[in-house]
C-alpha positions in Angstrom: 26.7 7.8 -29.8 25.6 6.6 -33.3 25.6 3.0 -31.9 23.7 1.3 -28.5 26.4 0.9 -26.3 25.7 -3.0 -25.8 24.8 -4.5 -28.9 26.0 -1.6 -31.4 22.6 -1.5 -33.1 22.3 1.9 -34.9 20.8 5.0 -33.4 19.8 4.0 -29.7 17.2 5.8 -28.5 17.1 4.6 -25.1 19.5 6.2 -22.1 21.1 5.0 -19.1 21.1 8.0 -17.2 23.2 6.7 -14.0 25.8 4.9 -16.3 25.8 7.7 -19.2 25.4 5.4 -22.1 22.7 5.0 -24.9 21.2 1.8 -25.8 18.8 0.3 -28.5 15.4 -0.6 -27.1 16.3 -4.3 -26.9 19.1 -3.5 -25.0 17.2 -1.0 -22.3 14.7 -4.0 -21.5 17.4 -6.0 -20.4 18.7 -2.7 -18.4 15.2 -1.9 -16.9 15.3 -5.4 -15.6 18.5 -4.9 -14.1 16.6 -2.3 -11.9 16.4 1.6 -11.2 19.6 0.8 -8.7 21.7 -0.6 -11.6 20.3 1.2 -14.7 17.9 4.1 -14.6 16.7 3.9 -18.0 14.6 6.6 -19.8 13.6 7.1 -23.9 14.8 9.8 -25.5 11.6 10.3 -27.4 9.3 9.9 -24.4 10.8 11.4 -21.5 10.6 15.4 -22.3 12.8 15.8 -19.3 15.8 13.8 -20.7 16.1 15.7 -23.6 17.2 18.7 -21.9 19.9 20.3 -23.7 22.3 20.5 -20.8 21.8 15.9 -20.8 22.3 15.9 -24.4 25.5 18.1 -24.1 26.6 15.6 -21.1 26.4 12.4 -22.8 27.6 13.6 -26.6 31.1 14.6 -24.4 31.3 11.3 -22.8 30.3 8.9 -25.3 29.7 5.2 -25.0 32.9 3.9 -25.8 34.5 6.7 -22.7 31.4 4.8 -20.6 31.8 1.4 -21.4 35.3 1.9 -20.9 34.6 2.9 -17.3 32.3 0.4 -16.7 34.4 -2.8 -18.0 37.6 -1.8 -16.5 35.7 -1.8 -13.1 33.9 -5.0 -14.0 37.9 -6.2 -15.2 38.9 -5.3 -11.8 36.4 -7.1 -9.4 36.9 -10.2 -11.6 40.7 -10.0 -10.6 39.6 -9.0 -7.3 37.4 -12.4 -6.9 40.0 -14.6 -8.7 42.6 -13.8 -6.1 40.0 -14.2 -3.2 39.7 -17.6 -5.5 43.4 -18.8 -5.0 44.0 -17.1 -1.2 41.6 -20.0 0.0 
């Protein structure tokens, strides 16, 4: 998790905490924006509570590439799933 999971921009300091990944500060703007439901979005610096060692632990196993993997095949399937609501009609 060297990277922001979005942009790639080294050493994010900003996390997701309901999709797992770390992002750059650029990056969690556009994620706070999205809204708590979306993207609950917390610094790493500035939230004590996120720092925990037991969060830390959880998203060093996963990683942002495991995550976004997650993520975009669920966003790769919903686009199939619209496409062949698309051609039904």
């Amino acid at each position: 998790n060297d990277k922001c999971a979005d942009c790639s921009a080294p050493e994010p300091d900003w996390v997701s905490l309901n999709l797992g990944v770390l992002v750059c500060i650029e990056c969690s703007s556009v994620h706070h924006n999205l809204g708590v439901h979306i993207s609950k979005v917390r610094s790493l610096t500035l939230d004590v509570k996120v720092c925990e060692p037991s969060v830390i632990s959880l998203f060093q196993s996963l990683g942002n590439t495991f995550a976004n993997s997650v993520w975009e095949e669920l966003l790769q399937s919903r686009i199939a799933f619209q496409i062949d609501l698309t051609l039904a009609l």
